[in-house]
C-alpha positions in Angstrom: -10.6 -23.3 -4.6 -7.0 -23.4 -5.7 -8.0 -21.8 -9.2 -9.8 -19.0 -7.2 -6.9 -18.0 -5.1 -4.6 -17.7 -8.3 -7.0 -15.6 -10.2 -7.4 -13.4 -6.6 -3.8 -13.0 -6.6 -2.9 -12.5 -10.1 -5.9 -9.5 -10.1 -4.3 -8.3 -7.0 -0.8 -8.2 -9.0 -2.0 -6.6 -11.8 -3.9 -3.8 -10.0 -0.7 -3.3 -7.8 1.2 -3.0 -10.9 -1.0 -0.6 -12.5 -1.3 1.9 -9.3 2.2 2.0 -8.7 2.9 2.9 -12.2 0.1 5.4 -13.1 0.8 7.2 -9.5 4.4 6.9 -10.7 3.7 9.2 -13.5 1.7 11.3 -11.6 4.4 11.6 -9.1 6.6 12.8 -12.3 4.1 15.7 -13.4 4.2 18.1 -10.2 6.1 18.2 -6.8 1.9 18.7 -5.9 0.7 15.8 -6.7 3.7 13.9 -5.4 3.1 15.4 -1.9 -0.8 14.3 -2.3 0.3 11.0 -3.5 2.7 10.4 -0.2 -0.1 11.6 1.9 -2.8 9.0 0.7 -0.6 6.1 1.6 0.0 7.8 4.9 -3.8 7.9 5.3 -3.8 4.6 4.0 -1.2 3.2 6.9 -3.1 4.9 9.5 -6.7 3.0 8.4 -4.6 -0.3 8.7 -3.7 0.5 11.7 -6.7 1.8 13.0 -8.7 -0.6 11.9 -6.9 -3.3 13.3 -7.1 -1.9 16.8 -11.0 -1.3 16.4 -11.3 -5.2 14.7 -8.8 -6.7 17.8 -8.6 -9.8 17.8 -10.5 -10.6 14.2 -7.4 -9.3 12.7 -4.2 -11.1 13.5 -0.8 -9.5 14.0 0.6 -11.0 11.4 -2.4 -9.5 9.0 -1.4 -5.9 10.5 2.2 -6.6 9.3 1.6 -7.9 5.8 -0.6 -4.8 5.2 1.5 -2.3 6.0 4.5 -3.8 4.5 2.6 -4.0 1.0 1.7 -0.4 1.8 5.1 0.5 1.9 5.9 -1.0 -0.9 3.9 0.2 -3.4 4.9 3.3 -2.2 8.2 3.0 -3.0 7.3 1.4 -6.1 5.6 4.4 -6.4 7.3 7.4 -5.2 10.9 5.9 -5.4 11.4 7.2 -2.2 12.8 4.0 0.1 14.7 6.6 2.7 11.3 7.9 3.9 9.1 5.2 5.3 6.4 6.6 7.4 5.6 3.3 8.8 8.3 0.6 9.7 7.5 -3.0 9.7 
């Protein structure tokens, strides 16, 4: 079980590192995509969030925060933009 969870959280590492950096270089290529790329993780926030009111009580409050704490930091990781969270946790 404990060699499960690392391999889970190594894969989650890795894919965090590799979104954050290829949206990073998108972000670089046109003002465009960096407006599209702000926008998904504000979609993605709002899901959280919605989801966790539909779900209740099978998500706990301290699941709601996690999640949108990782949210925004992969998107500072990948829009470098720390003075504009949409969604303070």
């Amino acid at each position: 079980m404990e060699q499960a969870l690392m391999v889970i959280r190594a894969e989650t590492l890795s894919v965090q590192a590799v979104l954050t950096s290829v949206l990073f270089e998108l972000k670089l290529l046109d003002p465009t995509l960096a407006d599209a790329i702000a926008r998904g993780f504000d979609n993605a926030a709002n899901q959280i969030e919605v989801r966790a009111i539909q779900a209740a009580e099978a998500v706990s409050p301290e699941t709601l925060v996690k999640a949108l704490s990782i949210t925004e930091d992969l998107r500072t990781a990948s829009l470098g933009r720390p003075d504009r969270p949409r969604h303070i946790v």
